[in-house]
MARPA-936664 format. One record per residue: residue in one letter; y, x, z of N, C-alpha, C in turn. Coordinates in pm, whole numbers, padded with zeros to 5 digits, always signed. Example, Ala and Ser with C-alpha at 12.3 -4.5 7.8 and 13.67 -1.06 7.14 Angstrom:
2
A-00569+01319+00780-00450+01230+00780-00330+01320+00780 S-00225+01285+00708-00106+01367+00714+00003+01290+00787 
This chain:
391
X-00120+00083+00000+00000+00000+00000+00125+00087+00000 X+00220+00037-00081+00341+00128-00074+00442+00065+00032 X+00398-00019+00115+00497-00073+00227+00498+00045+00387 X+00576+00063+00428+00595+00172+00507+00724+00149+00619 X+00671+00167+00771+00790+00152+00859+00831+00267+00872 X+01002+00269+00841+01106+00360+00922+01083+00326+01101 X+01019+00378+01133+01045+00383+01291+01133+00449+01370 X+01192+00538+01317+01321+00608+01385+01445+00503+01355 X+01479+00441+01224+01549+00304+01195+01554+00194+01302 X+01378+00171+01321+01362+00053+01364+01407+00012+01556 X+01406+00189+01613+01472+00213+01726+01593+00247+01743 X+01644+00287+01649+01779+00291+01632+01864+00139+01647 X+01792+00032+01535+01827-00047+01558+01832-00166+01719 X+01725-00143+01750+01685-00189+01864+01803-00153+01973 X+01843-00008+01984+01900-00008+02070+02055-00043+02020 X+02103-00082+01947+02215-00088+01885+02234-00266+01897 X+02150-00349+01908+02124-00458+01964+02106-00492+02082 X+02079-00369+02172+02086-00407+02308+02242-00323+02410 X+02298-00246+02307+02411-00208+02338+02491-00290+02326 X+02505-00385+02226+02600-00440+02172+02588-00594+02298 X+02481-00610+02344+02433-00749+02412+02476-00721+02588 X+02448-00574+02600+02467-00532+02768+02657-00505+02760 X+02743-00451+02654+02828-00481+02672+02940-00603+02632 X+02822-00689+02547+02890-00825+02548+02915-00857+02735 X+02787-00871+02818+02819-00876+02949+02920-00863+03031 X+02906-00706+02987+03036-00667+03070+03150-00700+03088 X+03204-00736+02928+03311-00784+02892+03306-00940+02926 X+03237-01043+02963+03259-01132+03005+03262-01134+03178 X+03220-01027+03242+03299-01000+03395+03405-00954+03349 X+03442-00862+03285+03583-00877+03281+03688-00984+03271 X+03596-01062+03194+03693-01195+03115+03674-01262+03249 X+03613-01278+03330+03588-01390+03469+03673-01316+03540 X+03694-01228+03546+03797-01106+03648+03748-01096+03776 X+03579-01033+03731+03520-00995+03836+03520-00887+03846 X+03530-00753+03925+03488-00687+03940+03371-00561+03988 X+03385-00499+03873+03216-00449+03828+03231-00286+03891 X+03156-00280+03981+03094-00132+04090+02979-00110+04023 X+02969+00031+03982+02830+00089+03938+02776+00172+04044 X+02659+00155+04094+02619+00249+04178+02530+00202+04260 X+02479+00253+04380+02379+00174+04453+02407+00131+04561 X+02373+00007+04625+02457-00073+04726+02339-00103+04801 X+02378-00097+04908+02288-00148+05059+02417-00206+05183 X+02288-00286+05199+02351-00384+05351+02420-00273+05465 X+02512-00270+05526+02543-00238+05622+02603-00341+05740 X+02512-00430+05765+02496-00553+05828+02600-00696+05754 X+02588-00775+05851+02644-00904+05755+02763-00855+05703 X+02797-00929+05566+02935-00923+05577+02987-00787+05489 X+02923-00695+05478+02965-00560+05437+02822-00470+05339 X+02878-00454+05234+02744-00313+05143+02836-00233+05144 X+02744-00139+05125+02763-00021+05132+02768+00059+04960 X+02818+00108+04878+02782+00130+04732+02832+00288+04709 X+02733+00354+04718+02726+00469+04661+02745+00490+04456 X+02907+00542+04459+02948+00481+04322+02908+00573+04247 X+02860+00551+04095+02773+00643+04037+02860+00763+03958 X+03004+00736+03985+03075+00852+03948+03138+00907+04102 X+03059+00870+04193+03080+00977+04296+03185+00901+04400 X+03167+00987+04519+03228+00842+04631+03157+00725+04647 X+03201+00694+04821+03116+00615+04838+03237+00456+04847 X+03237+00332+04865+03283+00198+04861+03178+00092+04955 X+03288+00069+05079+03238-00064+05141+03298-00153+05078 X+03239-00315+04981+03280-00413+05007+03259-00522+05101 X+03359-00570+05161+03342-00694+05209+03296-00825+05180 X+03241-00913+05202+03251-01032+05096+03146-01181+05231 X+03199-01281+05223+03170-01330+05330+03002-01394+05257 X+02982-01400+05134+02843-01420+05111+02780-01324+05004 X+02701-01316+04956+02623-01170+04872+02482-01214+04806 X+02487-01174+04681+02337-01310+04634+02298-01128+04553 X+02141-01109+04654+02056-01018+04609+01995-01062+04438 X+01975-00964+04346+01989-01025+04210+01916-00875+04212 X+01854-00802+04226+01819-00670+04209+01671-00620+04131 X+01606-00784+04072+01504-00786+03991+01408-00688+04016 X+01303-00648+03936+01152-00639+04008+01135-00453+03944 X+01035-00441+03948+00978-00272+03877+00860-00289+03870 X+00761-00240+03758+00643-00234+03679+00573-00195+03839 X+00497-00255+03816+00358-00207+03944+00253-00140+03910 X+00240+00000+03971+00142+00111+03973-00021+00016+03992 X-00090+00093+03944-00277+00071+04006-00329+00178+04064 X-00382+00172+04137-00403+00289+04216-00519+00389+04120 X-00497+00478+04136-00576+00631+04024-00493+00619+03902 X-00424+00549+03882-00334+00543+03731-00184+00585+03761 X-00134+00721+03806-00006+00687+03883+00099+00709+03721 X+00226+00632+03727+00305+00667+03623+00373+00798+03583 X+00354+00848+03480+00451+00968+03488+00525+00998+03347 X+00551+00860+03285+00681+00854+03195+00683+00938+03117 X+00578+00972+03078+00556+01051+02921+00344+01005+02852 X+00259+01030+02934+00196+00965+02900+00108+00853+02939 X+00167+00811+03101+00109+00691+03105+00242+00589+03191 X+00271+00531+03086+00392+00481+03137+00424+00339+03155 X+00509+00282+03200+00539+00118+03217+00586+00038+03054 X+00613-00105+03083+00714-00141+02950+00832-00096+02951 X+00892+00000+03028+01014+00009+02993+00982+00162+02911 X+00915+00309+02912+00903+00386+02828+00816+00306+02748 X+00748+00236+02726+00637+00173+02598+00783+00127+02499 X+00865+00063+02512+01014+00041+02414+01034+00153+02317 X+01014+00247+02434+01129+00366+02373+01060+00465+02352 X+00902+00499+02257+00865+00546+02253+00951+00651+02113 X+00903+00803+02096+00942+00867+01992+00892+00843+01878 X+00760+00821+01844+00697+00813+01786+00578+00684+01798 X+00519+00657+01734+00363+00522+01704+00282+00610+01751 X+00226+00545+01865+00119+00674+01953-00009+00652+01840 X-00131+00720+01804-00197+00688+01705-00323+00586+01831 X-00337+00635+01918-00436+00564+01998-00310+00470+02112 X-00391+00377+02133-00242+00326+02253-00355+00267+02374 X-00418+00296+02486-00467+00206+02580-00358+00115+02646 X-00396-00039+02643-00311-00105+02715-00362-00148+02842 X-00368-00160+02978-00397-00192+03097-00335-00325+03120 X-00383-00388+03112-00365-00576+03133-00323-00635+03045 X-00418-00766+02997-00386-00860+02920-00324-00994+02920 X-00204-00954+02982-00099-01060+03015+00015-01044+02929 X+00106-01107+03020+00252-01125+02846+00309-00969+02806 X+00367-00890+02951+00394-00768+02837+00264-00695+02803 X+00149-00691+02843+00048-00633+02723+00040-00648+02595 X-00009-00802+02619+00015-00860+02434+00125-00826+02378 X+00254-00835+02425+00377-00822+02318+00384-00700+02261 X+00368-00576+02372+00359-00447+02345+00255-00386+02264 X+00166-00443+02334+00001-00407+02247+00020-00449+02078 X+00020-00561+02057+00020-00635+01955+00182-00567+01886 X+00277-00516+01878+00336-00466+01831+00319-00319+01781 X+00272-00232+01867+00215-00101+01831+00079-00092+01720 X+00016-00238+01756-00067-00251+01664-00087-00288+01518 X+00008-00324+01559+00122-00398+01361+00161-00266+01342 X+00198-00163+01385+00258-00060+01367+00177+00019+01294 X+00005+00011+01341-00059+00116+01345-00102+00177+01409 X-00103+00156+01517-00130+00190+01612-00290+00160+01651 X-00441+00236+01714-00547+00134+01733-00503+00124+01882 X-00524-00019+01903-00482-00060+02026-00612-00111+02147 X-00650-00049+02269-00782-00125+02312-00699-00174+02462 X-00754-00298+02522-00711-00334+02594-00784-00391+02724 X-00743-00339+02806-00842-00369+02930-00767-00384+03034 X-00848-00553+03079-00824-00650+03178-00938-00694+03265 X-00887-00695+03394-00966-00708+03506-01046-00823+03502 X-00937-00914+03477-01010-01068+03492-01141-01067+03319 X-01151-01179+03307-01214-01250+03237-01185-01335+03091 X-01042-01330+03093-00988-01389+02999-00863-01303+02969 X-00842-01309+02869-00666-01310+02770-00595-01380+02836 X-00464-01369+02924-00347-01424+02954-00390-01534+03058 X-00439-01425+03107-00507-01511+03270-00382-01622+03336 X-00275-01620+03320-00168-01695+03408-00170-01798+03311 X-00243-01871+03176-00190-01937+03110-00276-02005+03081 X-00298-02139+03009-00359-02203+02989-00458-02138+02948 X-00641-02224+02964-00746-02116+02976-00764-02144+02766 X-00706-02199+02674-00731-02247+02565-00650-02152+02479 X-00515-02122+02568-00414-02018+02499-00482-01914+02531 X-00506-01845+02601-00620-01760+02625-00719-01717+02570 X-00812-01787+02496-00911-01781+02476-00834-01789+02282 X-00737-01882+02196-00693-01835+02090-00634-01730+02085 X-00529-01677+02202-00516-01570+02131-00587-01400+02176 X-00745-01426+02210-00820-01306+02261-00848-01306+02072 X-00895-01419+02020-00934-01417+01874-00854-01373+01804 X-00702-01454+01776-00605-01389+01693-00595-01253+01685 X-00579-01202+01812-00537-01094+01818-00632-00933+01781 X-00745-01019+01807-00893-00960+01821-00872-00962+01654 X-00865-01062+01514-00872-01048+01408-00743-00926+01343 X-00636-00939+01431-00529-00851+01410-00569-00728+01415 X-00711-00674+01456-00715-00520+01517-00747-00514+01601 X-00711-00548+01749-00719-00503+01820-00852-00532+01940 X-00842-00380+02002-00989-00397+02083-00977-00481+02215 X-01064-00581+02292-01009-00620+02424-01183-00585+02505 X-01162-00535+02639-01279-00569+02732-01180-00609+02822 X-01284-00720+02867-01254-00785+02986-01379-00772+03079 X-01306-00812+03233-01395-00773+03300-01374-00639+03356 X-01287-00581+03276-01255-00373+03293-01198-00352+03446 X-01238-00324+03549-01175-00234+03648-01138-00095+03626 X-00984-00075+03584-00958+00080+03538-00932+00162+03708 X-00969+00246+03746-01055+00336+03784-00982+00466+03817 X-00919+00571+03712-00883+00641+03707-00781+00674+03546 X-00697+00787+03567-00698+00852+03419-00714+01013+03432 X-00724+01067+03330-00744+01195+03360-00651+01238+03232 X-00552+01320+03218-00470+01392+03124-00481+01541+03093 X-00493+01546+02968-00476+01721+02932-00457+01737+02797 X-00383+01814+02775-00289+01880+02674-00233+01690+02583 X-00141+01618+02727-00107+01492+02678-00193+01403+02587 X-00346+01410+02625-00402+01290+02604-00477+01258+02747 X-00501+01098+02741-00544+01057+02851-00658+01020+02831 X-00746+01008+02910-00924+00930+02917-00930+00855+03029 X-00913+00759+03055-00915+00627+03110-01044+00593+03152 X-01067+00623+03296-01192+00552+03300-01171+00406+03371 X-01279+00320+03357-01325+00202+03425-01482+00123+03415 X-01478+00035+03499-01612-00004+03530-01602-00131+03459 X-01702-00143+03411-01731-00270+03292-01903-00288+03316 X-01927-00427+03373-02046-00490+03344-02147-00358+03502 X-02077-00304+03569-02178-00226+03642-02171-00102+03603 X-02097-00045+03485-02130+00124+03375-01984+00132+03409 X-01996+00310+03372-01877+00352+03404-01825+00382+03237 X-01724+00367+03145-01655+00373+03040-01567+00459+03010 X-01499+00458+02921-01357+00566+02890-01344+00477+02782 X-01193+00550+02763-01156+00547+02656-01043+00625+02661 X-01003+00689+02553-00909+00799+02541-00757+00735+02443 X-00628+00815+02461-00551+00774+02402-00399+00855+02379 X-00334+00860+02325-00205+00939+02323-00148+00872+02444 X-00106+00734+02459-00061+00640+02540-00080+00558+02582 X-00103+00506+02771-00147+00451+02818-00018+00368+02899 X-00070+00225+02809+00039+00113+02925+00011+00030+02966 X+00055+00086+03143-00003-00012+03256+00091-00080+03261 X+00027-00244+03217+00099-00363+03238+00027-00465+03274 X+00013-00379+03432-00044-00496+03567+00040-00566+03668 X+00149-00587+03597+00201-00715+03676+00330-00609+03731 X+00447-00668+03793+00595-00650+03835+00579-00683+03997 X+00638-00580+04053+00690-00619+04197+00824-00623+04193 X+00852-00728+04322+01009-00708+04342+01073-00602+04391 X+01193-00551+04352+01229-00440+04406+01378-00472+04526 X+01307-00416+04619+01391-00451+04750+01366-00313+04868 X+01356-00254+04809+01316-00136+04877+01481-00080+04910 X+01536-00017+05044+01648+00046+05053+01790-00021+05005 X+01747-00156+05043+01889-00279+05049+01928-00257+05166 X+01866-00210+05254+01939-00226+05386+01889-00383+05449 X+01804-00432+05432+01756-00591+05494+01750-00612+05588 X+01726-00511+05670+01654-00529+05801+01811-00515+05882 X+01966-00481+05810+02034-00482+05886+02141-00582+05886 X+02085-00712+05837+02090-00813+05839+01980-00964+05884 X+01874-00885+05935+01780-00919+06010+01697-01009+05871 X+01670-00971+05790+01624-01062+05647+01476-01024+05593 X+01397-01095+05662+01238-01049+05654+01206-01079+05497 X+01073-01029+05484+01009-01055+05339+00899-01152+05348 X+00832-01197+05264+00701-01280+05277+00584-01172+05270 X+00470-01245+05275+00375-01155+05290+00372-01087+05138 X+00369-01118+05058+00387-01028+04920+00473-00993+04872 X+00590-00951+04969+00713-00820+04927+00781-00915+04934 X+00787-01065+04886+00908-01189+04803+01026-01154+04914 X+01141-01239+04866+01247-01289+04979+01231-01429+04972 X+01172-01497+05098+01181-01657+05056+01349-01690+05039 X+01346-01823+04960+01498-01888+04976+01466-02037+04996 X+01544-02140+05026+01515-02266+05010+01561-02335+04856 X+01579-02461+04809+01624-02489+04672+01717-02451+04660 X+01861-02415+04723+01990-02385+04665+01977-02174+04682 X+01843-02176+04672+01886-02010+04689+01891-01955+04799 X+01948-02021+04924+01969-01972+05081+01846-01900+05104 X+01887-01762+05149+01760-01728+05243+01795-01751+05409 X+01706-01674+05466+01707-01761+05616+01857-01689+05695 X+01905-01605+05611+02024-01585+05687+02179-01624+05644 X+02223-01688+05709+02347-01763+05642+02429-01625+05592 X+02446-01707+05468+02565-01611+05374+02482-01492+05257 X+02396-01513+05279+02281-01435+05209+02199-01536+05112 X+02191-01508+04980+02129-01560+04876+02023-01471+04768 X+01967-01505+04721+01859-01416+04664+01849-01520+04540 X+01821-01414+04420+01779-01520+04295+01695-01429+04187 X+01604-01430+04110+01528-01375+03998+01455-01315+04078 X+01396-01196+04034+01226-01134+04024+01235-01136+04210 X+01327-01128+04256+01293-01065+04439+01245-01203+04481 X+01280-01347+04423+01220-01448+04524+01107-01521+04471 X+01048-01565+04559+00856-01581+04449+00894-01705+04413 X+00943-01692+04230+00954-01788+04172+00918-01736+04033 X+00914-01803+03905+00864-01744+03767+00936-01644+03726 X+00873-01476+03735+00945-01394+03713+01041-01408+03542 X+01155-01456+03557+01162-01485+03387+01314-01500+03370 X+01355-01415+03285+01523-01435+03290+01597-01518+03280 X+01507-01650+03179+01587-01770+03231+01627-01851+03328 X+01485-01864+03446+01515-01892+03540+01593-01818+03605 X+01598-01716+03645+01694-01610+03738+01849-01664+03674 X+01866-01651+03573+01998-01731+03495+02039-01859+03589 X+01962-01938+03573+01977-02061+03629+02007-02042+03840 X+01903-01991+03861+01881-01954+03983+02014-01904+04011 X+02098-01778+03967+02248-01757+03974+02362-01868+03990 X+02321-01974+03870+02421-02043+03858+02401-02183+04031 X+02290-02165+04075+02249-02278+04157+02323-02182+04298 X+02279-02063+04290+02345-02005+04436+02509-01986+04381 X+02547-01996+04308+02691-01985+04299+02775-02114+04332 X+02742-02239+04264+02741-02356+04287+02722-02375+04449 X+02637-02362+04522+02627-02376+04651+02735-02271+04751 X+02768-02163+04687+02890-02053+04777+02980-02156+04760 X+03027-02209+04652+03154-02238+04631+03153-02372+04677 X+03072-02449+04778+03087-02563+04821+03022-02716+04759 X+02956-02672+04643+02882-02790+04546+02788-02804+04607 X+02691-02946+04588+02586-02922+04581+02495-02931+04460 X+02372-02821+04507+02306-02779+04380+02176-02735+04426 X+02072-02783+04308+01923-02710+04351+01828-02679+04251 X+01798-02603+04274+01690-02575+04132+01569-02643+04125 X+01576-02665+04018+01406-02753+03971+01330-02718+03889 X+01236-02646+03892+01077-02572+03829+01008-02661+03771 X+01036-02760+03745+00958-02911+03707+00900-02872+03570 X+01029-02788+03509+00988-02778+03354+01043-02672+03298 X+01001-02526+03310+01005-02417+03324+00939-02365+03244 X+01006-02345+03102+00926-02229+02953+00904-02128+02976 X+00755-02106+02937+00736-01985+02963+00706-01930+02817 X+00747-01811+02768+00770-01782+02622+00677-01633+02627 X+00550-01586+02540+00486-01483+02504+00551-01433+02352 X+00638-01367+02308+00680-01336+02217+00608-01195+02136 X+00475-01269+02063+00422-01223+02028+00458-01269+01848 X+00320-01240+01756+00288-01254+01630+00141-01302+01633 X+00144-01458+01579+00265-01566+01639+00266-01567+01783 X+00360-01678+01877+00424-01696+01969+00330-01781+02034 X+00320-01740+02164+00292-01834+02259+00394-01908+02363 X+00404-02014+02360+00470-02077+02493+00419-02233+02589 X+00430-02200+02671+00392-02330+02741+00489-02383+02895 X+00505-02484+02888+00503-02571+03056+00447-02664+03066 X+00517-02653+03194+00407-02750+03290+00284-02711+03373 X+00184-02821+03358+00068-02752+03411-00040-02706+03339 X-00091-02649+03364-00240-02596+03270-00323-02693+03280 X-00447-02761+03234-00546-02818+03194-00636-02812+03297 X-00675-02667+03371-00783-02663+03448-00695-02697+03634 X-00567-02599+03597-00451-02673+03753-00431-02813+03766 X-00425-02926+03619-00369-03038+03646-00496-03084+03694 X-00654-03104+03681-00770-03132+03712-00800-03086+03854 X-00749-02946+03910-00729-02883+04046-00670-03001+04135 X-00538-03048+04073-00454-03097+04154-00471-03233+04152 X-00575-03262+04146-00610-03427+04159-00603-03483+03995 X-00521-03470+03949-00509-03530+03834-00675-03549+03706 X-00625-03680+03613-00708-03729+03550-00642-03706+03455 X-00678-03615+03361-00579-03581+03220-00672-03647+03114 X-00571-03669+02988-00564-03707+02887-00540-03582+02781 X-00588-03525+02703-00561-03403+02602-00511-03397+02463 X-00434-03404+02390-00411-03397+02274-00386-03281+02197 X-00488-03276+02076-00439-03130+02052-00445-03099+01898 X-00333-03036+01828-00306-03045+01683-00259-02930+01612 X-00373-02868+01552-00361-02736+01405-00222-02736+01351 X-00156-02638+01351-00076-02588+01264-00134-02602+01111 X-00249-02615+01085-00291-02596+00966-00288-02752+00873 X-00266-02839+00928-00271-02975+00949-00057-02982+00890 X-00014-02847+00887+00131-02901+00912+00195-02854+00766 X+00246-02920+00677+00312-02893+00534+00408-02744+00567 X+00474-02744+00654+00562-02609+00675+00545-02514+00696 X+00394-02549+00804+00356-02414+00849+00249-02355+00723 X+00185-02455+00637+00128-02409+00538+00244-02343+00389 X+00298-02366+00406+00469-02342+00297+00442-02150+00368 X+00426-02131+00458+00490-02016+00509+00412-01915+00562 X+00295-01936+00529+00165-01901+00553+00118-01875+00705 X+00200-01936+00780+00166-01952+00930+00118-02054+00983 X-00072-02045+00974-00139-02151+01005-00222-02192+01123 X-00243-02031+01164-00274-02019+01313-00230-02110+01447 X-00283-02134+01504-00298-02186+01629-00238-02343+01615 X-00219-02351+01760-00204-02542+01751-00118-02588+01847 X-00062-02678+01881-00016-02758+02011-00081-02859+02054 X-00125-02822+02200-00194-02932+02306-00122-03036+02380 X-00129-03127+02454-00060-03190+02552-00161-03222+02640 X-00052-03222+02753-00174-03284+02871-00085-03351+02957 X-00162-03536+02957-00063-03608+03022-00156-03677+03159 X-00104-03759+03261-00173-03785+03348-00192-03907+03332 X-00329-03982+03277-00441-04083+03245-00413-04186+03331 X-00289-04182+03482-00277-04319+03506-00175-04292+03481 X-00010-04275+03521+00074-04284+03466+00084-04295+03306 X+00059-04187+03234+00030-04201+03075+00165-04072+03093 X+00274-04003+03177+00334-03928+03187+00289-03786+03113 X+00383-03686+03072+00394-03554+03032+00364-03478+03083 X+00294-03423+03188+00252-03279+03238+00271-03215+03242 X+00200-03104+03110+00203-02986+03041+00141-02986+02912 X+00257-02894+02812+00262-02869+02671+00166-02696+02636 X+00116-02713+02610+00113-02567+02521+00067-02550+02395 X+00149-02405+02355+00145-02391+02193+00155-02243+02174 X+00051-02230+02065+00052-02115+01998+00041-02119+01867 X+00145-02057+01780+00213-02049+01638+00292-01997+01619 X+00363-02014+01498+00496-01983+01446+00564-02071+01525 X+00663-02027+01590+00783-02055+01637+00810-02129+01781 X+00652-02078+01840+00613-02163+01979+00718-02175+02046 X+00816-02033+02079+00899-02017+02166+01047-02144+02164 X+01037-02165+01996+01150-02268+01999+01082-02398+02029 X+00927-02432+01922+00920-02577+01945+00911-02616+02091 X+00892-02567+02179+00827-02604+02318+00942-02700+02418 X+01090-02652+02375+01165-02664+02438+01207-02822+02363 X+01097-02915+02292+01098-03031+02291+01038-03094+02428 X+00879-03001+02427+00813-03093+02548+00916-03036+02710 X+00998-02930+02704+01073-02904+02812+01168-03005+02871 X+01255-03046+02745+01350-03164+02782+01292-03336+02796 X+01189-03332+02715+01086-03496+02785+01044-03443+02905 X+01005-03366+02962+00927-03347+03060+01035-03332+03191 X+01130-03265+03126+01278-03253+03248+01308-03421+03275 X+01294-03474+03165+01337-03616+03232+01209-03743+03236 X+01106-03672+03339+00998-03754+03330+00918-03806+03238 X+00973-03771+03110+00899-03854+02954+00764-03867+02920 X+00684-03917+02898+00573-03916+02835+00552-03894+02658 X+00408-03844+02623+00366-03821+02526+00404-03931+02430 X+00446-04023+02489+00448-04130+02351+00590-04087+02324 X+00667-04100+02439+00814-04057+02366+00865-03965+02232 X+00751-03894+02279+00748-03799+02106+00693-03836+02012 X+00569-03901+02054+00531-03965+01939+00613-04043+01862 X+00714-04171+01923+00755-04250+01871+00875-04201+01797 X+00941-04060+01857+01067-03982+01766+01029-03955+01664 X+01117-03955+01543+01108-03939+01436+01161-03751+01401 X+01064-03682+01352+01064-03559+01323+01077-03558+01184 X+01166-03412+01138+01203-03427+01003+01079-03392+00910 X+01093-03401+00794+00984-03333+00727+01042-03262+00569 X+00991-03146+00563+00862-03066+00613+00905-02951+00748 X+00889-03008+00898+00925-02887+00961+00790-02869+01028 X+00787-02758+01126+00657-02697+01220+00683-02832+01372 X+00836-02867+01377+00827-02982+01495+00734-03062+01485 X+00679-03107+01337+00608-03240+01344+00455-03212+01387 X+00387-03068+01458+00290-03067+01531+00336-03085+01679 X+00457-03136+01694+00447-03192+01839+00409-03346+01848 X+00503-03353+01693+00475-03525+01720+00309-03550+01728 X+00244-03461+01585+00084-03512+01613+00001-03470+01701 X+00059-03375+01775-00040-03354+01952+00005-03491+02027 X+00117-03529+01996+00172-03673+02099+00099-03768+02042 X+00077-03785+01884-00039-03891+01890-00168-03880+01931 X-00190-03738+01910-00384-03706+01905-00414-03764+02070 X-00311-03746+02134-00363-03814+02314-00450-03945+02299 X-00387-04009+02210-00458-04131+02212-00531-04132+02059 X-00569-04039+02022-00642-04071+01883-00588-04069+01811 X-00443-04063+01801-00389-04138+01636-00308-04042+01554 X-00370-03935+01588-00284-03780+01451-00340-03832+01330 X-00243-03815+01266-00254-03854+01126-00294-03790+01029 X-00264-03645+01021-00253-03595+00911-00386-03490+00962 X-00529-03493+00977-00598-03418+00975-00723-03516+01006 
């Protein structure tokens, strides 16, 4: 084939898109006429941080409330320690120099797949090993299980079941061991990325001098408006155990800000996208299939091929499908999931029925344009009750 990636281009560009996006930011604290301290800040009891400024000198501010926002860091496995050249987190997996020719990925959750499955479009051979039992263990067990296949036809290698074990490095390649099925394994690679999950990072805030405990798994609890247990203290994104995910943390900001300034306000998880931005896309809310059956519920399932859809066949994106799952006495919305072209946008149909209590028929009965990829929401909203049309 004479088709060929510029990869020095393609990072160039990348970061030229995220320059341009981190100082759009900035410039809108400016425009709010907030003022922006670079450096590192800790509690020096209520009421007062402490900010070691990153051009030197130190700055107490005052401020009568303070909303911790200090988001999470890639989590080590023990025998795998990081060392940012060859076995590293998603944040060196971005910014690599080069398409490693071997890539081991360590967990098959969202940044595995995105990362994995990108290096692997690249060229990259990609093998991937996960503890559990399935592809995208946090997600529906159906999204899971399509995209171990998709991805599996894309190239790439998966064991599951893998307890990784150790790595061993020399002259910058790694050999990865783990236990699979009872046997001990390897596998070797230029680059190894451990992407076993995010802790919050709260380490050296100074907490304790504000008397501000943690939960048993690192979290900061808060109540709905954000409050944690000490007045004037707020917490929002990866530090409080809620969906590690930038939209929510977005929202979560705007709910503890709303509450400083005297409103009332509370956040609601009711209907919370969760987006895998892969090739194609996964996204889902709500509840999963095997949780809504956990939780008492009597579900109803509907579920409908992309291949079944005039647009997505126009564009040669025929892969995967959208499910619904509604609850069999109410006849209510649940949880949506979808994997395809353009999961990440269609989903945020079943987000807004579902934000306002809606049921599956509600979509059904909307009129979707044609020829778009929306109209596999409408026919998962009929298939609940039998009546997809077009397959």
């Amino acid at each position: 084939s004479d088709v060929s990636v510029d990869y020095p281009r393609m990072q160039a560009e990348k970061q030229k898109v995220v320059t341009m996006l981190t100082r759009g930011v900035a410039g809108l604290l400016r425009k709010g006429g907030i003022d922006l301290l670079e450096g590192i800040g800790r509690f020096r009891g209520l009421g007062a941080i402490e900010v070691d400024l990153a051009d030197g000198g130190t700055q107490v501010v005052q401020a009568a409330n303070a909303i911790i926002a200090t988001g999470s860091v890639p989590m080590e496995i023990p025998g795998v320690p990081f060392d940012g050249e060859t076995v590293v987190s998603s944040r060196e997996a971005l910014e690599f120099n080069e398409i490693p020719n071997q890539l081991v990925v360590v967990g098959a959750g969202y940044i595995g797949l995105e990362l994995g499955s990108v290096y692997s479009r690249l060229g990259s051979s990609v093998t991937v090993l996960e503890m559990t039992d399935k592809v995208l263990p946090e997600m529906d067990d159906d999204l899971g299980v399509a995209a171990h296949e998709i991805f599996a036809r894309q190239g790439m290698e998966f064991h599951l079941g893998a307890k990784v074990t150790g790595v061993e490095i020399e002259e910058k390649k790694a050999t990865v061991r783990y236990e699979l099925a009872g046997s001990e394994s390897y596998s070797t690679a230029d680059k190894v990325l451990v992407a076993a999950g995010r802790q919050p990072f709260v380490d050296r805030l100074g907490l304790e001098t504000v008397g501000l405990e943690l939960d048993q798994r690192g979290f900061i609890p808060v109540d709905a408006g954000m409050r944690t247990a000490v007045d004037g203290v707020y917490a929002i994104g990866d530090v409080v155990p809620t969906a590690m995910l930038a939209h929510v943390a977005m929202d979560e900001g705007m709910v503890a800000a709303q509450c400083i300034a005297g409103q009332r306000s509370e956040m609601n998880y009711t209907a919370i996208p969760a987006v895998v931005f892969t090739h194609p896309e996964i996204a889902s809310v709500g509840l999963k299939e095997k949780e809504a059956i956990d939780n008492g519920y009597t579900v109803r399932t509907g579920q409908f091929p992309f291949r079944g859809i005039g647009r997505a066949r126009a564009r040669g994106d025929v892969e995967g499908w959208v499910k619904m799952i509604t609850d069999a006495e109410t006849e209510k919305l649940i949880g949506v999931h979808c994997i395809g072209a353009e999961a990440g946008h269609l989903i945020h149909e079943a987000v807004v029925a579902m934000a306002f209590g809606g049921y599956a028929e509600d979509i059904a009965l909307t009129v979707h344009a044609h020829p778009t990829l929306s109209e596999a929401m409408k026919e998962a909203a009929l298939a609940v009750d039998g009546r997809a049309l077009h397959i």
